[in-house]
Each structure stands twice: as structure tokens, then as C-alpha cells.
N, C-alpha and C positions, 0 to 999 in steps of 0.2 A: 661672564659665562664660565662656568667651572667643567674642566675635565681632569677625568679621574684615567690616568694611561696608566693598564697592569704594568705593560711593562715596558720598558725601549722600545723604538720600534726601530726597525731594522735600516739599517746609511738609508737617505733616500737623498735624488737629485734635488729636492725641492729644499735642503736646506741650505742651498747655495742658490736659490733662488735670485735675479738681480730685483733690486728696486722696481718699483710701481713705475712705469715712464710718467716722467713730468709732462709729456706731450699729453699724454692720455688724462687729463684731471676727470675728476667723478664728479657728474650731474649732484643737485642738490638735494632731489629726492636720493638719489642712491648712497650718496653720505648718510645720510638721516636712516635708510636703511638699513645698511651696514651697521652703525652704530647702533640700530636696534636689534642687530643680530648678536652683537656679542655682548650685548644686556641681559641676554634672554637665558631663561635659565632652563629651557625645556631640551627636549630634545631633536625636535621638528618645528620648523620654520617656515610658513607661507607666507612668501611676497606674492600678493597680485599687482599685476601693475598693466595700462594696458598696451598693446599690442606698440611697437619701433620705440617704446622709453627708452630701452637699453637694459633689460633686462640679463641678457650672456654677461655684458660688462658687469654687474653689478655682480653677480653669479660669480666670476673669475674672481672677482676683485677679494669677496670673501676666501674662493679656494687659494688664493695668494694668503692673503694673510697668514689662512690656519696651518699650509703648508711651511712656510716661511717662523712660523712662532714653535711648531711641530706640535699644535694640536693633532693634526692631524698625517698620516703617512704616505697616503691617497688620496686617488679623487676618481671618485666616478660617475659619471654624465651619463642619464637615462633619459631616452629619447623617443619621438615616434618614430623618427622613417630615419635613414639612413645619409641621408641626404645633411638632415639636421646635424646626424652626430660629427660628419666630415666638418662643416661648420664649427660647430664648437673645437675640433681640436687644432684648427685655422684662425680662430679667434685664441685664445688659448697659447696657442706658440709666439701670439706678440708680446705675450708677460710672460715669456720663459717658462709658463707649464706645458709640458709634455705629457699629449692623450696619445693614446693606440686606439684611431676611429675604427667602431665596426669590427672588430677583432671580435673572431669565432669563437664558440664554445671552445671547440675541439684546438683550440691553442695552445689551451692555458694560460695559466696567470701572465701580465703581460711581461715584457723583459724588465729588467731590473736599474735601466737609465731612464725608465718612462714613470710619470709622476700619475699613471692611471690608464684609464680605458672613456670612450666615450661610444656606448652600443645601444641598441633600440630596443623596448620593452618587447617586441616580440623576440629577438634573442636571450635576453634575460629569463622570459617564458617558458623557451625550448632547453635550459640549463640551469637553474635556478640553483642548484647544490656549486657548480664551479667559481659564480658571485659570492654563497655565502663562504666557499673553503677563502677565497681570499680575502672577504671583509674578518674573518676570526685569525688572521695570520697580519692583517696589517692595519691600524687603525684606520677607517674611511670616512672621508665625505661624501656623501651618496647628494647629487644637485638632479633632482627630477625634474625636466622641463616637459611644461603641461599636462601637470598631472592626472590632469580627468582621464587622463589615456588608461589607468587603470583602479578603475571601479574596483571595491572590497567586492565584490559578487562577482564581477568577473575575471578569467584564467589570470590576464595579464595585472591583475591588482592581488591577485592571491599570489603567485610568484613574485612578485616584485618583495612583497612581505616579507616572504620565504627567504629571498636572495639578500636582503637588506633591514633586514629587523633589528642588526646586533652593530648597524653602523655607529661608527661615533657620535654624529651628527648629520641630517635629515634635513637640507634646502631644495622649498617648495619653490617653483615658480611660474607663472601664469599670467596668462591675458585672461583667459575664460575662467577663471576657478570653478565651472560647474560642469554637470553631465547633462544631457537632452534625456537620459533616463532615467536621472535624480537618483543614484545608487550611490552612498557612501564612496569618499576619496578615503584610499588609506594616508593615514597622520595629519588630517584636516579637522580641527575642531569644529566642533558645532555646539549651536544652546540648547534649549529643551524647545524649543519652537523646529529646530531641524535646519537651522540659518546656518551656514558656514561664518567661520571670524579669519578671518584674514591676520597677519600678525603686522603685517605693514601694507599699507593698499596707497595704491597710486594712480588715479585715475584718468580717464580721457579729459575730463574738465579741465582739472590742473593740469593735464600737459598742454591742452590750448594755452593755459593760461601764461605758463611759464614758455611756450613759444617751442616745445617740444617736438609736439606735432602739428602734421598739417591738420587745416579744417577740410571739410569733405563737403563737397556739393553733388545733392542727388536726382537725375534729370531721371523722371519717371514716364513713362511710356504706354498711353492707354493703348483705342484703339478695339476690331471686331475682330472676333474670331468663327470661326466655322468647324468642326467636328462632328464625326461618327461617333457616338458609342452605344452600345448595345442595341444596334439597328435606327435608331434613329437621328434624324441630322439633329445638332443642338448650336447656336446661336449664341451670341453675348460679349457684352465689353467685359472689363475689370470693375463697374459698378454692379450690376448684377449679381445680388449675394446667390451663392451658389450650395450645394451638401460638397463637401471636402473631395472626393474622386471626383465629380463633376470640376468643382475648382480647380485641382490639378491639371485634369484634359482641358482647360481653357488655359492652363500655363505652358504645358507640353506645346498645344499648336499654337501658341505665338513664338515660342523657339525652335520651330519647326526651319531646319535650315532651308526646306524649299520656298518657304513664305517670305511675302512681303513685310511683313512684320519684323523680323529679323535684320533682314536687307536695311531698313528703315534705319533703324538702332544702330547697326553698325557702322553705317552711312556718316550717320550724324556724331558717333563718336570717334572718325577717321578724320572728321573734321574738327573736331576740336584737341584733337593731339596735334594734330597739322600746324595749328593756332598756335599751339603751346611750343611748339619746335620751331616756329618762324622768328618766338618772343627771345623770351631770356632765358629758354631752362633747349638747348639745341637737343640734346638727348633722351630727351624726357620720352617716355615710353609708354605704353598699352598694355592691357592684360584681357583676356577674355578667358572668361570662367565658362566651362562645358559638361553637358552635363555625362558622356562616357566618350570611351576612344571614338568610335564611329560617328558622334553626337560633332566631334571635334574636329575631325579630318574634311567634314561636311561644311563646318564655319570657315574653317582654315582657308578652301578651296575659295569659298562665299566672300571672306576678307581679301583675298587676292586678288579676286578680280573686282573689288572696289580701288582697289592701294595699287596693283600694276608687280606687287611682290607679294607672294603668298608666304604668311607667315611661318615661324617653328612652331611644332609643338612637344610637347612635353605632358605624360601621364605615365603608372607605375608601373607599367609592362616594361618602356622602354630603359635596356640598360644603361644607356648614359643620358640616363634624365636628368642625374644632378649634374652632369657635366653642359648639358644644353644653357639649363638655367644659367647656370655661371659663367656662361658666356653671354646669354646675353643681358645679364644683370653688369657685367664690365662691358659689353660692346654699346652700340646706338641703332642697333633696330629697333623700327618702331613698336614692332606687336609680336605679340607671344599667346599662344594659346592652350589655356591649360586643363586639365581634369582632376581636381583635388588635389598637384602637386603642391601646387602655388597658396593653397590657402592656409598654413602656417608654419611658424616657424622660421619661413625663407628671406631672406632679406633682399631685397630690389627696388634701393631708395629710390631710384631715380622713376618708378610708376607712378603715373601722372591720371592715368586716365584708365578706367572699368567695364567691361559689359557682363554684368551678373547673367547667363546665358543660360544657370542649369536651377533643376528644378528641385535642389533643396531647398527646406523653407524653415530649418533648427534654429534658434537664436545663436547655436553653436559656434555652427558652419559661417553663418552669417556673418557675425565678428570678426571671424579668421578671417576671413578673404577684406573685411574693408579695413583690418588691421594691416594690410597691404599696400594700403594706398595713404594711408598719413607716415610714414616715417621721414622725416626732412631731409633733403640735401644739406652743405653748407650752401649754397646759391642756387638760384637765385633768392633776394631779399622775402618778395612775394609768395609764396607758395598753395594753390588750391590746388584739391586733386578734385576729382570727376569722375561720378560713378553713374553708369546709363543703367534700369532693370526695369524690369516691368509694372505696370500701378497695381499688381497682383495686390489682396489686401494684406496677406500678412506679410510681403516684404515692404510696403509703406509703413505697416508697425515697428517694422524691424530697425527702419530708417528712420523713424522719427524716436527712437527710443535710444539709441546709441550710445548719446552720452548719457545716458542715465549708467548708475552703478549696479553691478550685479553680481548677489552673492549666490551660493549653490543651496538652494531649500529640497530639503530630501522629498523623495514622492509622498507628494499627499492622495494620489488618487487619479490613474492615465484620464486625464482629459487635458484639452485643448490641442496644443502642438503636437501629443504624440500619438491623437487619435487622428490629426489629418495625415501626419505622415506614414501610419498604417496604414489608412486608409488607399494612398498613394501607394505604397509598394506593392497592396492586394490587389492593385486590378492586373497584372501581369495575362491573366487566362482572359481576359475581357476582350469583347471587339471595340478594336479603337484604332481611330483613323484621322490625324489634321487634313481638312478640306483647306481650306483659307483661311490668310491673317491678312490686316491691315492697320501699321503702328498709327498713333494720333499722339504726340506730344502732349504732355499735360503742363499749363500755365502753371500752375506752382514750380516752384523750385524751393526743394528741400536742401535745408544747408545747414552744416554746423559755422554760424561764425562769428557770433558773440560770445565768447568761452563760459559757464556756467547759464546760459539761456538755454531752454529746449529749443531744437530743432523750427526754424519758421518761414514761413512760407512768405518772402521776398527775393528782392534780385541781390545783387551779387555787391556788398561794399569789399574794398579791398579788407583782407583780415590783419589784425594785428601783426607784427612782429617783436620780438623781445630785443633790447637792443644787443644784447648776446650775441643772438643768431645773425642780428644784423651785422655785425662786426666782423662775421667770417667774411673772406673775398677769396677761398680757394675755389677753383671753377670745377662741375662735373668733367670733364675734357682732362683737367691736371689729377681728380684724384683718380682716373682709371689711371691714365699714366703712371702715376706715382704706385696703385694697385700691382698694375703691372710688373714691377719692379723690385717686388719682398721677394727678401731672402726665400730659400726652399727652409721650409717647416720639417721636423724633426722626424715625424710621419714619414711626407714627403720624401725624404730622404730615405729614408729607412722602405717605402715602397721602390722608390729605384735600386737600391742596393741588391733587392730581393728579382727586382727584373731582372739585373745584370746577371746576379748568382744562376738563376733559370738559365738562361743563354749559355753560358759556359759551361755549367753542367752538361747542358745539352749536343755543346758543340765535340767536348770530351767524352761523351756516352756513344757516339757516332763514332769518334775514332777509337775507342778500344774495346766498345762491346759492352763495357761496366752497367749496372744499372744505374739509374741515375741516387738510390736511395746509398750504395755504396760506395760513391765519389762523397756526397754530400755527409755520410757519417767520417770517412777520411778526414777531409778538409776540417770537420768539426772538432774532431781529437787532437788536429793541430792545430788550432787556435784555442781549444780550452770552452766548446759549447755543449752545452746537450742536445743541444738542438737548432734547428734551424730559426723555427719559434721563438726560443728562448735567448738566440745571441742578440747580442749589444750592438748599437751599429758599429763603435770598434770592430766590434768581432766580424761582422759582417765584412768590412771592407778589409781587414786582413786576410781572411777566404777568398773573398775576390782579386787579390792581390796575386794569392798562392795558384787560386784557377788560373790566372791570364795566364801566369808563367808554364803551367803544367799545358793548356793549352797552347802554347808557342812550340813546346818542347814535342809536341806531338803532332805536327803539321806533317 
């Protein structure tokens, strides 16, 4: 790969970069990867791969390099949610690059010991000029994770452009490579048929195959439903072909938290984590997918008083929702329940077990969330996850199509998928009311676990393992401990630094009246900052230093 740098780029931390840790070696797709990234003579790069390969790894591992060779001067991580980008710069700090998660517009550029920024497309959106002043001042790596997040037609794929068009270099990467509304990714190729080309694909098959990921067993849930809609009562199982709002209101009220149907489902997969947690994997955990806040507080209540503990839950209202998660992704409760947090991006190896609960029905959404439930522990040897949802029909499609590969085909014309889920959003003014459910287990069992076999309807042989994976003996129990016990991250640090400085300023604004903006431009003049913003954690703990003493002396 060739680059052309105008000119120097300005000291950066990353060329004192330490080595690649030996502990950490690269999967053998992500070698192959890599080595086809800096083959490539373009300027934009899509890896798809799917969902727990290791995708972040692979992603750091080239912004190592380029930093490290001085391709590159930066690096900046564009993300959906928030959550996500904290992640990345927690991954990220165990290869010695330093991100500034979620740093504001109104910051500016990040300080000058930091090797980048790691913030979500929708800040990018709300500031698009303050991305591009610093990609034209420092050469960049621009690394977009999932990037369908912004479509060429919509806000957040026209800013993203905007903010990153003049990057040095452009890594794509993806579970999903496509949109539910089929509207161009920006720097995704495509043919003259409208197929996206992926530049390195790595898919669910071969990750079975090489023992990557787990296989997925899908216990589907018939069963009668009852319903109001528009005055009259309507009846029906999941075999009954239905018109799409009809279908829908026969998926609403079997996730109706008052019903039996629900109760059913949750029941039976309270008992099969139970199973799981008695065997070899003690911590192995539960998720249950919701379909809004209210939808969820309802299950949460419903799963309590099956279990004797009513779960957490977690959705984007709540302000420490990535702080929930990551507690109980390190702790050993068994269930958590979620509304859209949970379905990408998020990592919570040890989910063992699923209740698809809400009623989206996108191939999108879909993937996310069972992208959820194959990524492996190191132990135990064995690993299936279990996913419990309804015989609704187009989640049996969704489920028996998984491992197939899929590339992003631009619209040819709104039908199928996105005329039922129109359909679904328009009845909002409609009269609609779940009378009664009643789940019925359905004898098939959907499974991925033959690796390159479609999806088949038998019982359960144990699945392969690779003897790789087999070789690992660290226990889920050692690596939270061992979690537990990283160093603070650079971030990290640099966010207490910034509490402490608050406090003292605070404590010294109380004793002499000062505003707190003219303590903090004081303190700034004598360590040599322009800002608060902009100081170094050096600088920072020298302020901090100078506050203790000035508040001691003013007691």
C-alpha cells in the first residue's frame, strides 16, 4: 500500500508505540486480513466478518501498525452508540493506543498525548467541520464500525463524508455489511447488479469451522393467540398465513407480558440456563431482547417472579446503561434484560441463552442480537448457546438462513421486509388489544452445528471444537478476576484527573469567592495549558498538585 504524506506529521505518541503483545497473537483470518489491507492499494477497506470473530482486534491491530510505521498520525473510531466507543478505547489501551471516548464537539481537537478520539456517528453529525479541521491538520485513520449506520442518503452518512473524506486511509467494518433500506454505504463498492464486494469477508461458516464461534440452537415457540383488532376478535397459531399488521398483532400478543405465552418461554429458558450454570460454564448468563422500556420493566417483573430475583435492565434512556452492562458482562447474574442496547457491538461472551421478546422482524436487527450469543469463552470445551423466539414465520426464516452469507444489494423495489414492517409501524391509530396466548413448543429444533450445512431440523450432537480452543483451561471465574485487575486506561485516568480538578476548584471557589472559570484559567498559566480540554494528563496532575496546596493554604 502506498502513501503519499505532504508533509511530517506532527511528534505523535504512537511512535513510541510498545510492540504487538505476544500474549495477544492474531486469529488466522485477521492475519490474512491485515495482510490484505496493506496490499490494497485503494483507499477504503471493508472487512465483513461476522459478528464475536474479533473484529476491534483486527481493527487495532492495523491502527498499530500504521501508527507505529507513521502512515498514519491518528486514529479515529466512528461508532453507533456510545457505549461502543468507550469500548474501543478499553480495547485500544491494551496495545498502548490511546482514544479520547466520546469527546465532544465543543472540546476540540483531542489533547496532544492522545493517539485519537473514539465518538458516535451521531456526534460526528452534530459537528462535521471540527472532524474534518483535524483530519486536514493530522494525517488519519478513520476505522468505522458498522457502517450501514450511515447510509449516503441519510444525515449521518452525508456528515460522516463531510467529516472524513480527506482521511488518509478508510477501515470498514462489519457483521451486517447492509442496510434494511438498501440505500448506499458510503466507500462500499458495489457491481453493476448493486451487490456490495466486501474486500475481505469472513463468515459464520468458517468461524464454526475454525471453532471461533459458538453454534446456536433455536427452540421455537408456537402456540394460540387471541386479539382485538379493529373490532373484531381474531384467533390463530404461527401456521396461519396472515396480511403483515394482522401477523404482527399475532406477534405483539404472544409477547404480551400478561400472557401465557410469554410466561411459557421464559419459563423454559430459565430452565435451560439453570442447566447450563449447574454444568461446566457456572456464569453463563441470559439475555432477553424487549421490545421498549415499558415492554421491559413488564418481562423483568414476569422473569422475577419465575427466578426468585428480578433482573437488571438496561435501554438508552438510562444514563448508566453502559455502566450496567459491564457489570454484568464481568459479574455472574444470571439474566439481563434489554431494549436495543444489547443487540450490537457489545461484548458479553459469557451469554449462553436468548429470549428474542420484541417485535422486530429486519434481517438487520436479527443478526445483531444472535451475534450475541455465539462469541466463545476460553471454557468450557463444549459451547452451545440457545436462543428461545417465536415460530412467527419470518423469524423461522431469519433462523434457518443465518449462516448463509450476506452482501448489501441496493433497492430494487420496497417489497417484502420492508412492506411488513411498514406495515407494523402504521397501525399505531388502530384498535388493538392481546386477549390471550398460549405457548406450544414446536418439535423441530433449529441448530446451526454442522459448520457449512444449512440450518436442520434434529436434536442436539455435541459440536465440534478446534483443538485450539480446546487447549485453552483459563476458567470464566479467573478471566473476570484477572479483568478485574487492568491497569486504569489512559482515558480512565485522564477522567479522574478531571473529577479531582472539579472538586478542588469547587472546594477553593467556596472559600474565596472566585469563579471557578478564574481559578482554572490561573492554574492553567502555571502549568503551561490553554485549557482544561487541551491539557496533557501531565498537565493535569500538576494543576492538581498546585489546587491541593492552594486548598490546604486556605482552610
Amino acid at each position: 500500500m502506498t502513501y503519499e504524506i505532504d508533509a511530517p506529521p506532527r511528534p505523535t505518541a504512537g511512535r513510541s508505540l510498545p510492540s504487538w503483545p505476544t500474549a495477544r497473537p492474531l486469529r488466522a483470518w485477521q492475519q490474512a486480513a491485515a495482510a490484505s489491507v496493506f496490499d490494497f492499494d485503494g483507499e477504503a477497506f471493508l472487512a465483513s466478518a461476522t459478528p464475536a470473530a474479533g473484529k476491534t482486534t483486527f481493527g487495532l491491530h492495523v491502527a498499530h501498525r500504521m501508527l507505529s510505521e507513521g502512515r498514519v498520525a491518528r486514529v479515529a473510531v466512528v461508532a453507533p452508540t456510545t457505549h461502543i466507543c468507550r469500548q474501543w478505547a478499553l480495547d485500544a489501551a491494551r496495545y498502548g493506543i490511546h482514544l479520547e471516548p466520546n469527546r465532544p464537539n465543543s472540546a476540540g481537537p483531542e489533547p496532544r498525548d492522545r493517539h485519537g478520539v473514539a465518538v458516535t456517528y451521531a456526534t460526528v453529525s452534530a459537528g462535521p467541520e471540527v472532524h474534518r479541521r483535524r483530519v486536514a491538520e493530522r494525517p488519519t485513520l478513520l476505522i468505522a464500525d458498522e457502517p450501514h449506520h450511515m447510509g449516503e442518503d441519510a444525515s449521518w452518512g452525508r456528515t460522516t463524508i463531510e467529516a472524513f473524506g480527506r482521511a488518509r486511509f478508510r477501515l470498514l467494518l462489519s457483521g451486517t455489511p447492509f442496510r434494511s433500506d438498501n440505500s448506499p454505504i458510503p466507500w462500499v463498492a458495489y457491481d453493476e447488479e448493486g451487490v456490495s464486494r466486501a474486500n475481505y469477508d469472513y463468515g459464520y461458516t468458517q468461524a464454526l469451522v475454525d471453532g471461533v464461534c459458538r453454534p446456536v440452537t433455536f427452540h421455537t415457540y408456537g402456540g394460540d393467540m387471541e386479539w382485538v383488532s379493529d373490532g373484531r376478535v381474531r384467533r390463530a397459531d404461527f401456521d396461519v398465513v396472515l396480511p403483515a399488521p394482522e401477523a404482527a398483532r399475532r406477534l405483539r400478543t404472544a409477547l404480551d407480558p400478561d400472557g401465557d405465552w410469554i410466561t411459557h418461554v421464559l419459563r423454559d429458558a430459565d430452565e435451560e440456563l439453570r442447566s447450563i450454570r449447574a454444568g461446566d460454564h457456572k456464569d453463563a448468563g441470559g439475555l432477553v431482547i424487549a421490545i421498549d422500556k415499558e415492554h421491559a420493566e413488564k418481562l423483568a417483573d414476569r422473569l422475577g417472579k419465575i427466578t426468585g430475583d428480578r433482573p437488571d435492565i438496561v435501554h438508552s434512556d438510562a444514563a448508566d446503561a453502559s455502566a450496567r452492562i459491564a457489570r454484568f458482562s464481568a459479574g455472574s447474574a444470571p439474566w439481563l434484560v434489554s431494549v436495543l442496547m444489547v443487540s450490537e457491538g457489545v461484548d458479553v461472551p459469557r451469554l449462553r441463552v436468548g429470549v428474542y421478546a420484541t417485535t422486530a422482524r429486519t434481517e438487520l436487527f436479527f443478526r445483531q442480537v444472535i451475534g450475541r450469543f455465539i462469541r466463545r469463552t476460553p471454557s468450557p470445551k463444549v459451547q452451545m448457546s440457545h436462543v428461545f423466539l417465536p415460530s412467527d414465520p419470518r423469524l423461522k426464516k431469519l433462523a434457518v438462513e443465518i449462516e448463509e452469507e450476506r452482501n448489501h444489494a441496493l433497492d430494487l423495489g420496497p417489497v417484502g421486509e420492508q412492506v411488513a414492517e411498514r406495515g407494523e409501524r402504521g397501525e399505531a391509530g388502530e384498535a388493538f388489544r392481546a386477549l390471550s396466548s398460549y405457548a406450544r413448543r414446536d418439535e423441530e429444533v433449529l441448530q446451526t452445528t454442522q459448520p457449512g450445512d444449512a440450518l436442520q431440523l434434529f436434536a442436539e450432537p455435541a459440536p465440534a471444537v478446534s483443538p485450539a480452543l480446546a487447549a485453552f483451561t483459563v476458567t470464566p471465574a479467573a478471566a473476570v478476576a484477572a479483568a478485574a485487575f487492568e491497569p486504569e486506561t489512559a482515558f480512565e485516568k485522564r477522567e479522574r484527573l478531571r473529577a479531582e480538578r472539579a472538586v478542588l476548584v469547587g472546594t477553593i471557589a467556596r472559600r474565596t469567592g472566585e469563579e471557578h472559570r478564574v481559578i482554572n484559567a490561573r492554574v492553567n498559566r502555571e502549568v503551561g495549558a490553554a485549557s482544561v480540554n487541551k491539557s496533557t494528563d501531565e498537565q493535569l496532575e500538576r494543576a492538581n498538585r498546585l489546587l491541593e496546596k492552594e486548598a490546604a493554604r486556605r482552610r
